[in-house]
C-alpha positions as CSV (number, residue, x, y, z in Angstrom):
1,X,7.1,9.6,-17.7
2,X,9.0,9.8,-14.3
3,X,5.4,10.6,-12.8
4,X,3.7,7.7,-13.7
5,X,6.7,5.5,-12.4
6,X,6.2,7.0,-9.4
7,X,2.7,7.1,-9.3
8,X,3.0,3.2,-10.2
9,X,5.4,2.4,-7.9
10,X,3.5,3.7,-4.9
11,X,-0.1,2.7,-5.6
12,X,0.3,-0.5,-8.3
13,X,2.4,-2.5,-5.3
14,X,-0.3,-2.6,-3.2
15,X,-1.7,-5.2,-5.0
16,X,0.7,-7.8,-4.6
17,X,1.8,-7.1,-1.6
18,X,-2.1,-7.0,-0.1
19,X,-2.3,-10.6,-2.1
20,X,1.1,-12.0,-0.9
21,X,-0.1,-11.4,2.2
22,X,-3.7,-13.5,2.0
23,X,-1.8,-15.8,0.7
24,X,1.5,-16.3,2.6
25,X,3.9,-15.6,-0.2
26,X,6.6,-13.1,-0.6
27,X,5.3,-9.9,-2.4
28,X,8.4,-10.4,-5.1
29,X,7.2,-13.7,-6.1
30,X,3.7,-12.4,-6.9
31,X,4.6,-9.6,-8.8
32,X,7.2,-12.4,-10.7
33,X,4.0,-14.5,-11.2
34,X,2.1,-11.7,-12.7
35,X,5.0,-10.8,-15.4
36,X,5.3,-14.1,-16.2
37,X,1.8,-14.3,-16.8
38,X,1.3,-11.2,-19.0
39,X,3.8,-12.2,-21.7
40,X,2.7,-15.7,-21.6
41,X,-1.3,-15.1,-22.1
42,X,-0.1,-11.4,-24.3
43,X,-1.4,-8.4,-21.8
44,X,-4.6,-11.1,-19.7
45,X,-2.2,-10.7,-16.5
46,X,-2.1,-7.2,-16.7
47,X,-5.8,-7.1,-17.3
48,X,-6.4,-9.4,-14.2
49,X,-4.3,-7.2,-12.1
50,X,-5.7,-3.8,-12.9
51,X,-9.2,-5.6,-12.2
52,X,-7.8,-6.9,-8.3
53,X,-6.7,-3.5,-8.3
54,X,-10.0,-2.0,-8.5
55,X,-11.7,-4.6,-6.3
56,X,-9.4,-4.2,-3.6
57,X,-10.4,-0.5,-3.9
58,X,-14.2,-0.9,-3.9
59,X,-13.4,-3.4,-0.7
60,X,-11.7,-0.7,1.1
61,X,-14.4,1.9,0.5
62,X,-17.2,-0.2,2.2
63,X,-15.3,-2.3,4.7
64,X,-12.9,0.4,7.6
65,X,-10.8,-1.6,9.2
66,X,-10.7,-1.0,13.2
67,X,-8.3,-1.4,15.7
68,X,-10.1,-1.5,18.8
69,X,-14.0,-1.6,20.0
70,X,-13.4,2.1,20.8
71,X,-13.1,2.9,17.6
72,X,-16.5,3.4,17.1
């Protein structure tokens, strides 16, 4: 069980923190928002997340991000 905190902790934060900063909010607000929203709708805003989750992956395979124009 401590694994999958861990495992939680270092990839499920990414999330927020990735949409916190699109849209200008503190990371602990978002991740307040998204509790808040799982026990009022019963488990949606936990669906929603793990589905930004994996969209935010898919992004990042097809999209590098690069520094300079020499990283070519």
């Amino acid at each position: 069980m401590l694994r999958f905190r861990f495992f939680l902790e270092k990839y499920g934060f990414a999330v927020s923190s990735r949409l916190a900063e699109k849209l200008g909010m503190r990371a602990k607000d978002i991740r307040i928002l998204f509790i808040y929203g799982t026990f009022a709708t019963l488990g949606a805003g936990f669906g929603i997340y793990l589905l930004l989750a994996s969209l935010l992956r898919i992004k990042d395979c097809f999209f590098v991000k690069r520094n300079s124009v020499f990283d070519l």
